[in-house]
Structure formats: structure tokens, C-alpha cells
C-alpha positions in Angstrom: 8.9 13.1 6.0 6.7 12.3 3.3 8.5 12.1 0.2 5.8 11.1 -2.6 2.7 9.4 -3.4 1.1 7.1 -5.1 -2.7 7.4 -6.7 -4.1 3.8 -7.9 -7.4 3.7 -9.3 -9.6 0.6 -10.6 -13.1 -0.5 -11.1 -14.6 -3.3 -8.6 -16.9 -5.2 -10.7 -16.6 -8.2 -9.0 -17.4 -9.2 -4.9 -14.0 -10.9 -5.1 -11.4 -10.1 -7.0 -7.5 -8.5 -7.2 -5.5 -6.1 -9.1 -1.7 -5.5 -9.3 0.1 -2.1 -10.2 3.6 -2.8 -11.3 6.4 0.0 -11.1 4.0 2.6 -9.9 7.2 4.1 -8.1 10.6 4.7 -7.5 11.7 5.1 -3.9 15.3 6.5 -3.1 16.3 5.5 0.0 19.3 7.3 1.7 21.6 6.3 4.5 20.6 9.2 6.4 16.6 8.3 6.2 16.6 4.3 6.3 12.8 3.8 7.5 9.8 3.6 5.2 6.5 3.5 5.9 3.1 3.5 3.3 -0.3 5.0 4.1 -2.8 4.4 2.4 -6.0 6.8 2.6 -9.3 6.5 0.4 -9.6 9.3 -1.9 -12.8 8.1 -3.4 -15.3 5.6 -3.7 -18.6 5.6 -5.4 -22.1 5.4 -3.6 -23.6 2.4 -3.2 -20.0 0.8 -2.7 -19.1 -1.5 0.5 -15.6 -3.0 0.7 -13.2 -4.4 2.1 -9.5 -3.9 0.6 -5.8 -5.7 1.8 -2.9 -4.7 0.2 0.8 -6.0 0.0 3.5 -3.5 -1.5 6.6 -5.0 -2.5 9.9 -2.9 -2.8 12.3 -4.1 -5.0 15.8 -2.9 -6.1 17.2 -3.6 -9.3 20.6 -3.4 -8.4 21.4 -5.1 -5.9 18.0 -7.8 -6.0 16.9 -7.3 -2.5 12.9 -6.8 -1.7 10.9 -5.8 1.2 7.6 -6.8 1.5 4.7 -4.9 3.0 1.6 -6.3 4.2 -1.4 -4.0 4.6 -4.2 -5.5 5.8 -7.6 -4.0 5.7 -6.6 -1.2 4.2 -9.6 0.2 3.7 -13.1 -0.9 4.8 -16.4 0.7 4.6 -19.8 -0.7 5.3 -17.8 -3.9 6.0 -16.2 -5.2 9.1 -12.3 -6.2 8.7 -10.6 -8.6 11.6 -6.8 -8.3 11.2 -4.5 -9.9 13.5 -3.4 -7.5 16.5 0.4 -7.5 15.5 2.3 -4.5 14.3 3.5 -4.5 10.7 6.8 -2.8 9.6 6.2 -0.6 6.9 2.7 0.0 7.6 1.8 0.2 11.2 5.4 1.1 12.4 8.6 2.5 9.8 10.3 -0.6 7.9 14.1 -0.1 8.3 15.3 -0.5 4.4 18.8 -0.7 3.0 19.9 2.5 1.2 19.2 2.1 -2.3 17.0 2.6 -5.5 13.7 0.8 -5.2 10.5 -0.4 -7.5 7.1 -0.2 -5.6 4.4 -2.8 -7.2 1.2 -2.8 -5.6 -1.1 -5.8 -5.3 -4.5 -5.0 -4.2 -7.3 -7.9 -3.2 -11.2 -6.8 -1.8 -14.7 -8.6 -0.9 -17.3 -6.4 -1.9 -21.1 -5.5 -2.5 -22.1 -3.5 -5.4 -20.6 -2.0 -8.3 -17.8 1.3 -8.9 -14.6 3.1 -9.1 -12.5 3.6 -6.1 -9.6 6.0 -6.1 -6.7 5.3 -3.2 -3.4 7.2 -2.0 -0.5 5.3 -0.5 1.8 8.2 0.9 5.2 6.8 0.9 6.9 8.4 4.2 10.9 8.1 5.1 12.2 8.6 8.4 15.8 8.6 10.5 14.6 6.4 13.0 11.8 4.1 13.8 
């Protein structure tokens, strides 16, 4: 069940470089729907662009202190070859199993590039009831 998303946007003006979004959203998570998962599609990206992007979103809840951490490697890759290892990742490959609670999503984005631009990126954040 997809229960919200997440637009992040940012200029690559550099062949290396990072970029963190703090508090981009609150996640309730409920006893009944415990498993979270992020995906991330490419919503736009100018011409002339080639990338590669790896992201880690980390969940954090105010209340009680505990965090999950979410690695998302190669993301996104156009015109660009990405080698990940062949291992599933909870909360990104497969549903993360989460304590119920109130959670803060910061997202921390790092790419290798070629040219200059703008690239626009959803991460739909889904919650199921069982993995």
C-alpha cells in the first residue's frame, strides 16, 4: 500500500558530489502494517546528463530514539554502468519490518556523473502487513 511520497530535486554541477534532505517526511507506522519499503523512480533528468546515484534513507523516531537505515544502491543510473553487490536489502529490495511508531525520513544522496543539470526523483514510501 503506498502511503506517500517524496519529490527531491537538486542540481549536479559537479562529477562527484552528495546532497542530504533532512525531515523531508513523516512516516506513521501502525501495528497492523509494520513493513516499509522506498522506491525510488526518476522523474526527470536533463539531456546531456549521465549518472549514477546511491542513496541511504534513514528513519528516525523522535520518541522513542530508534532508527532504521536504508541503503539504496544505484538508485538510478543512466548512461552509466552501476555494480552493486547481489544481496537483498530490507527496505528497498524486500519490505523492512519497523517498530510501530512516528518516524523522520532524511535522505542522503551521493552520484558520479558527466555533464551538467537538474534531476528530479520520487521515493514512494510503501507499508505492508507482511514481508
Amino acid at each position: 500500500m503506498d502511503v506517500g511520497s517524496v519529490d527531491l530535486s537538486f542540481d549536479v554541477t559537479s562529477p562527484d558530489g552528495s546532497i542530504v534532505f533532512e525531515d523531508v517526511a513523516t512516516i506513521t507506522v501502525p501495528e497492523d502494517y509494520p513493513y516499509i519499503r522506498l522506491e525510488p523512480t526518476l522523474l526527470r533528468l536533463d539531456e546531456g546528463l549521465a549518472l549514477t546515484l546511491n542513496g541511504r534513507a534513514i528513519m528516525k523516531s523522535p520518541e522513542s530514539g530508534r532508527s532504521y537505515t536504508v541503503n539504496m544502491p544505484c538508485m538510478i543510473a543512466v548512461e552509466e554502468q552501476c555494480y552493486r553487490i547481489q544481496s537483498i536489502l530490507p527496505g528497498y529490495d524486500a519490505p523492512l519490518k519497523v517498530k510501530p511508531g512516528v518516524y523522520t525520513l532524511n535522505i542522503a544522496l551521493s552520484w558520479r556523473a558527466k555533464g551538467r543539470g537538474t534531476l528530479k526523483l520520487r521515493i514512494i514510501i510503501r507499508q505492508d502487513l507482511k514481508c
